[in-house]
Z-matrix of the N, CA and C atoms (Angstrom, degrees):
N
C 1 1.449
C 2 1.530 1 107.95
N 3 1.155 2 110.84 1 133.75
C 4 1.586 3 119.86 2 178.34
C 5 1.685 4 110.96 3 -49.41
N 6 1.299 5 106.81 4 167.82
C 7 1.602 6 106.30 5 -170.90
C 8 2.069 7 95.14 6 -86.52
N 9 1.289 8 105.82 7 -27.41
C 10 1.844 9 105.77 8 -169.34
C 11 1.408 10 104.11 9 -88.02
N 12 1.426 11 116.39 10 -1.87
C 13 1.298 12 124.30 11 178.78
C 14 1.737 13 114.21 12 -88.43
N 15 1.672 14 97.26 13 -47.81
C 16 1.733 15 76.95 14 172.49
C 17 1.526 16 110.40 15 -100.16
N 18 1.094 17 112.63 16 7.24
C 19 1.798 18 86.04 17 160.87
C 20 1.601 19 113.36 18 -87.34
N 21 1.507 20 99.27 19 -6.90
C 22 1.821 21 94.81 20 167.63
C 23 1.224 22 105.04 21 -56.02
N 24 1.517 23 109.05 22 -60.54
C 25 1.455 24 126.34 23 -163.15
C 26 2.001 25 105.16 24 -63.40
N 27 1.185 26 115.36 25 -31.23
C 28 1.269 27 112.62 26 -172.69
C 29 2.152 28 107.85 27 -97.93
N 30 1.315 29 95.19 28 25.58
C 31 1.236 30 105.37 29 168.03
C 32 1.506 31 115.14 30 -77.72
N 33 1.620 32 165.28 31 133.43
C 34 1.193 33 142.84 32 146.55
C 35 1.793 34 124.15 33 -37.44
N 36 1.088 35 107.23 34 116.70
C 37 1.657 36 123.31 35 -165.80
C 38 2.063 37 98.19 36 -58.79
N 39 1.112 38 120.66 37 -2.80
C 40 1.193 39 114.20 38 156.47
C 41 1.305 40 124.27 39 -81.50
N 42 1.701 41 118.05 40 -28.60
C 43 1.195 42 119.27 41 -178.09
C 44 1.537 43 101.57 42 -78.74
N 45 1.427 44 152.68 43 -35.74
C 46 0.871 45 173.69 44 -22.44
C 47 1.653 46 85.24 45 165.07
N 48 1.061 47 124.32 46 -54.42
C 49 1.418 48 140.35 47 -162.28
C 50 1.667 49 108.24 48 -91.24
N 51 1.250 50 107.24 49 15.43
C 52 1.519 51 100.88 50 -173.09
C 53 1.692 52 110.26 51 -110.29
N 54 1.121 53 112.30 52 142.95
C 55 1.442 54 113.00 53 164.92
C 56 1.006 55 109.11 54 -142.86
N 57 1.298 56 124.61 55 76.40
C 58 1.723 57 150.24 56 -164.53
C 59 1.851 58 87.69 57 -143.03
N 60 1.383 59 111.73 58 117.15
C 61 1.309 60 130.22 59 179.94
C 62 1.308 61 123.10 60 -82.32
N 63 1.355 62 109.92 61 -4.82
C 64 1.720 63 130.87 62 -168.94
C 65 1.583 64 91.91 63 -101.68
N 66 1.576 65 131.93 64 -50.75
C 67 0.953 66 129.03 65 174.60
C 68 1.464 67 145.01 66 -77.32
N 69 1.202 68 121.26 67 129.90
C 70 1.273 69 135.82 68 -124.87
C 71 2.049 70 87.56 69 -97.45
N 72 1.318 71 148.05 70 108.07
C 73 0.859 72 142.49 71 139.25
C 74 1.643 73 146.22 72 -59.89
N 75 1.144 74 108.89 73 -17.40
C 76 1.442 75 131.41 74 -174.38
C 77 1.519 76 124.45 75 -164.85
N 78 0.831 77 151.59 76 96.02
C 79 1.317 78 159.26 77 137.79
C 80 1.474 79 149.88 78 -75.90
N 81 1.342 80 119.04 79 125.76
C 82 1.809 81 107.80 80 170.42
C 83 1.559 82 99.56 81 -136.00
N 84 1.233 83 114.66 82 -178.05
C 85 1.541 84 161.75 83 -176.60
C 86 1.023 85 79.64 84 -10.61
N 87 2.108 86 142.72 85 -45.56
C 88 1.645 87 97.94 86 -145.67
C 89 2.263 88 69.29 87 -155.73
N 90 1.030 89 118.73 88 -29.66
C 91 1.472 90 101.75 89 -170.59
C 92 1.900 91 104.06 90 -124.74
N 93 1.597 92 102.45 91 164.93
C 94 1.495 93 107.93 92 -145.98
C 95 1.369 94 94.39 93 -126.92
N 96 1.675 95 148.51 94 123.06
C 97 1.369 96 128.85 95 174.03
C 98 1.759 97 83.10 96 -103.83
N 99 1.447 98 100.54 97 144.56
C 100 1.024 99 123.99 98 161.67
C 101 1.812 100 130.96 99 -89.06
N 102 1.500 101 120.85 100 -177.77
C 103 1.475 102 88.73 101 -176.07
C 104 1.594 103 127.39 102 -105.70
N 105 1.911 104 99.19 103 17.81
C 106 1.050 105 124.77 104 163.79
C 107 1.751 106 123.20 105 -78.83
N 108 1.351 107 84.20 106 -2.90
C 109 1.916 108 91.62 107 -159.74
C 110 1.183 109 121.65 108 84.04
N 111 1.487 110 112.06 109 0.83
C 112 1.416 111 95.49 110 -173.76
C 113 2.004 112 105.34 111 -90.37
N 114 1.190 113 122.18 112 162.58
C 115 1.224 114 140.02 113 -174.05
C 116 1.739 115 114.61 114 -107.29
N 117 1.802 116 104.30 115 110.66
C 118 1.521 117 107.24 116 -170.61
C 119 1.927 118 97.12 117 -112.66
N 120 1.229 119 85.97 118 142.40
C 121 1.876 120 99.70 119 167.05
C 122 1.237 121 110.48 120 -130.51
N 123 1.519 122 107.71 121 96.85
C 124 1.764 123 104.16 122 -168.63
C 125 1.779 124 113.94 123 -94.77
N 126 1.047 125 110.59 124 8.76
C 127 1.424 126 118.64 125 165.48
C 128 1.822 127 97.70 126 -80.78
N 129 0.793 128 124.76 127 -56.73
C 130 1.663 129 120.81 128 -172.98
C 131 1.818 130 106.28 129 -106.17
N 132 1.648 131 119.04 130 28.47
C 133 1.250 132 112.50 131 178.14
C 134 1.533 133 126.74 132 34.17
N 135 1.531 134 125.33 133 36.55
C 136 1.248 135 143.20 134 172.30
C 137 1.154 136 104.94 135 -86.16
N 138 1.801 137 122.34 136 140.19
C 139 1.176 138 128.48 137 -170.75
C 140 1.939 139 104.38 138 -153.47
N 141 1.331 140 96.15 139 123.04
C 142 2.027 141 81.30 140 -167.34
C 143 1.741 142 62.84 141 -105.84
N 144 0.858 143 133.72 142 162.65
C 145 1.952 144 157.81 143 145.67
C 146 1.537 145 99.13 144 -88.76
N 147 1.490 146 82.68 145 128.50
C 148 1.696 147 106.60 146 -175.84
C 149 1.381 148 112.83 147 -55.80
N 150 1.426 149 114.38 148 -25.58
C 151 1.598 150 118.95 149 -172.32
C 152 1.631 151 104.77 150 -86.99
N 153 1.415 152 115.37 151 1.58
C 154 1.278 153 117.99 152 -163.04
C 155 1.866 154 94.40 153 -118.32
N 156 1.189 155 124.60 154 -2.32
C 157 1.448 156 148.73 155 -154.81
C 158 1.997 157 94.13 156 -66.88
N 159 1.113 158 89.38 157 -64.98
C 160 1.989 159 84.22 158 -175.57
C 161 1.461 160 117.08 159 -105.06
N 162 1.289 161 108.19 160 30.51
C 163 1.690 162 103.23 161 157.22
C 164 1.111 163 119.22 162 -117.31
N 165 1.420 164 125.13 163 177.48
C 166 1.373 165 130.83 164 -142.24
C 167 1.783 166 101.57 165 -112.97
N 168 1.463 167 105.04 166 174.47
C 169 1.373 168 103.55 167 -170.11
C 170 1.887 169 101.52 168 -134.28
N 171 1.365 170 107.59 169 135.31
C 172 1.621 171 103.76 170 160.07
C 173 1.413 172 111.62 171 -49.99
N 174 1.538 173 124.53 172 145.39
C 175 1.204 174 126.90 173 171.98
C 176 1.702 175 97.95 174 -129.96
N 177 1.716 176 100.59 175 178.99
C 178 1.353 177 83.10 176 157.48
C 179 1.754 178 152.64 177 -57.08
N 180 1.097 179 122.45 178 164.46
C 181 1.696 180 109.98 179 -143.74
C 182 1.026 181 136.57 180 52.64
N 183 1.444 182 118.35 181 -1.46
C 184 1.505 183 139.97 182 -178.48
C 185 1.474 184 101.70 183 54.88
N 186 1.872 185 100.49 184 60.83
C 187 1.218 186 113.19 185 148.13
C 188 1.201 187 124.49 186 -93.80
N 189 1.162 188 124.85 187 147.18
C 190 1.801 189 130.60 188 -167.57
C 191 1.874 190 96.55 189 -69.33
N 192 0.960 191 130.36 190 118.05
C 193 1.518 192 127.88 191 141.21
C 194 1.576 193 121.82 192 -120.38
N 195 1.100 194 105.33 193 145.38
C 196 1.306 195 120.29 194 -165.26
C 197 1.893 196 107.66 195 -75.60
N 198 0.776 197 109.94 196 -171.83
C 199 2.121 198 107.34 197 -162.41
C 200 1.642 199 95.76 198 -76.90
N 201 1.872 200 114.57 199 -42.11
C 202 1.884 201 105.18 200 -179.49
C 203 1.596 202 116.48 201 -66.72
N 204 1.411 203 97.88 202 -25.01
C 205 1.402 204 69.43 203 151.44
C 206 1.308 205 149.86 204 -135.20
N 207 1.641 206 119.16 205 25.83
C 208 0.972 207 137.04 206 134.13
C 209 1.693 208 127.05 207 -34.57
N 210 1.725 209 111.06 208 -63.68
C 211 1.118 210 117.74 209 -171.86
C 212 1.781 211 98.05 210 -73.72
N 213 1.265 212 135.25 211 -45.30
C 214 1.313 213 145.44 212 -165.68
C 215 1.708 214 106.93 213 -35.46
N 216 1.504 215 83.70 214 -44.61
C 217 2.009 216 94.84 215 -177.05
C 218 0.932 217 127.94 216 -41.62
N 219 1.898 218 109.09 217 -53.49
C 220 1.251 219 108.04 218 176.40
C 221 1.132 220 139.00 219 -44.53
N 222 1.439 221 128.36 220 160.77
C 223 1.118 222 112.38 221 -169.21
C 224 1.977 223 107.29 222 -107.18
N 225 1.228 224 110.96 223 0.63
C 226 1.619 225 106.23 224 166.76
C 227 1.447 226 103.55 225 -87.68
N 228 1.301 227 132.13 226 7.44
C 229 1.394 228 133.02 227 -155.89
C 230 1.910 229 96.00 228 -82.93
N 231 1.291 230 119.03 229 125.76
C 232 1.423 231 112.29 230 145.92
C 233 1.352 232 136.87 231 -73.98
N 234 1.605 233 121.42 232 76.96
C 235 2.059 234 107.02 233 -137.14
C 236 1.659 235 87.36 234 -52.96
N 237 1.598 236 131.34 235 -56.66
C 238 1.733 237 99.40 236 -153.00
C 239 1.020 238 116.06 237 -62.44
N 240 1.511 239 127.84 238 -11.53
C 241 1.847 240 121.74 239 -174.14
C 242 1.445 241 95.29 240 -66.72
N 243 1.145 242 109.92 241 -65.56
C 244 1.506 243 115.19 242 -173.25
C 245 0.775 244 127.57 243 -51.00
N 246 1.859 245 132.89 244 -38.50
C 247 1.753 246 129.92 245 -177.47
C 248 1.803 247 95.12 246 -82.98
N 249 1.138 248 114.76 247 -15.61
C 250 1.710 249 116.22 248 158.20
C 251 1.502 250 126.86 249 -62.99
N 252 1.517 251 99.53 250 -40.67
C 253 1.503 252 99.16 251 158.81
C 254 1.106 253 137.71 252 -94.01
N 255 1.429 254 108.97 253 -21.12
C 256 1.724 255 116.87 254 177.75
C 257 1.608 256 101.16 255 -69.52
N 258 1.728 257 113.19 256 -33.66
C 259 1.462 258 104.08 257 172.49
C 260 1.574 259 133.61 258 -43.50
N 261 1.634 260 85.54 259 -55.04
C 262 1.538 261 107.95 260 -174.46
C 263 1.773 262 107.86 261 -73.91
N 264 1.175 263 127.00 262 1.43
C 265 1.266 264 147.70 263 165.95
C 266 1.413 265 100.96 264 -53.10
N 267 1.908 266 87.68 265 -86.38
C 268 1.455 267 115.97 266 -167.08
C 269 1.537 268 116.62 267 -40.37
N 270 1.399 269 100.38 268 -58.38
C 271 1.308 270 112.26 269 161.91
C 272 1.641 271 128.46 270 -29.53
N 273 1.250 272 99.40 271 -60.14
C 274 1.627 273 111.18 272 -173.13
C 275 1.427 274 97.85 273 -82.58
N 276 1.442 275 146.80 274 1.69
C 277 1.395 276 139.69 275 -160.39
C 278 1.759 277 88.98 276 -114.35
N 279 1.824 278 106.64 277 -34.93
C 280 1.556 279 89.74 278 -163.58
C 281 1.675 280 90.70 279 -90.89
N 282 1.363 281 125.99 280 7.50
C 283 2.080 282 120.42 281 -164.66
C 284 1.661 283 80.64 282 -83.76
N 285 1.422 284 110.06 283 -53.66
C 286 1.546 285 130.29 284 -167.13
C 287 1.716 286 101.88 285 -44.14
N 288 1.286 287 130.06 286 -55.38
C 289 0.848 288 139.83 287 174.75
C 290 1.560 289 131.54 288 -53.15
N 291 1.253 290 82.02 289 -51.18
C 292 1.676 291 90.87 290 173.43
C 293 1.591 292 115.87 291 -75.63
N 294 1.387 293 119.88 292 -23.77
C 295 1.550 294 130.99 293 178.79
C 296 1.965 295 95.53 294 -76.64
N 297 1.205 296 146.04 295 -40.41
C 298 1.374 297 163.75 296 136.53
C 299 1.922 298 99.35 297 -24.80
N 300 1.090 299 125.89 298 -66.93
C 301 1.131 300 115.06 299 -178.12
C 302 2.270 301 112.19 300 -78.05
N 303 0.848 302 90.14 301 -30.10
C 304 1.679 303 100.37 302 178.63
C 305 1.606 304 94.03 303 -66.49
N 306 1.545 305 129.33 304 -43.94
C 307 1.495 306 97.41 305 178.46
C 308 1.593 307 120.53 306 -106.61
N 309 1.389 308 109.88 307 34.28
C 310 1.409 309 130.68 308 -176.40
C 311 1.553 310 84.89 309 -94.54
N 312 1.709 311 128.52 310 -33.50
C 313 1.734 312 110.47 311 -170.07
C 314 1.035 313 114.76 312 -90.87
């Protein structure tokens, strides 16, 4: 099992249920998922917005790359903290979503 997979899973299933952007669902050493999905790095004031979580980015040549590897480049970047949190993001952005469409029926 992936490492962003069980700290999804080893999250409390109340936090799981939050989409309160102030509140902090998951965290390590250097990046913060919030309970919007969005992803905070308050050592370097980086902020991806949860609603901004699965779309893609111009790169050079104005090729599309997606935020890992956009953010990966940098060079203050810790890539496993981050593809640990951008996981547990993704994750919690598409649970969020689908709980949003389940009481839309």
């Amino acid at each position: 099992m992936s490492q962003s997979l069980t700290a999804y899973k080893s999250i409390p299933s109340n936090k799981k249920f939050c989409f309160d952007a102030k509140k902090s669902i998951y965290k390590n050493k250097q990046w913060e998922v919030l309970g919007d999905a969005s992803l905070w790095c308050q050592s370097h004031s980086y902020l991806i917005e949860g609603n901004r979580i699965m779309e893609g980015l111009r790169g050079p040549n104005d090729k599309e790359a997606l935020w890992p590897d956009h953010v990966c480049q940098k060079i203050w970047v810790d890539k496993d903290m981050f593809l640990e949190a951008y996981g547990i993001a993704y994750r919690h952005y598409k649970f969020n979503e689908q709980l949003k469409l389940m009481e839309n029926e």
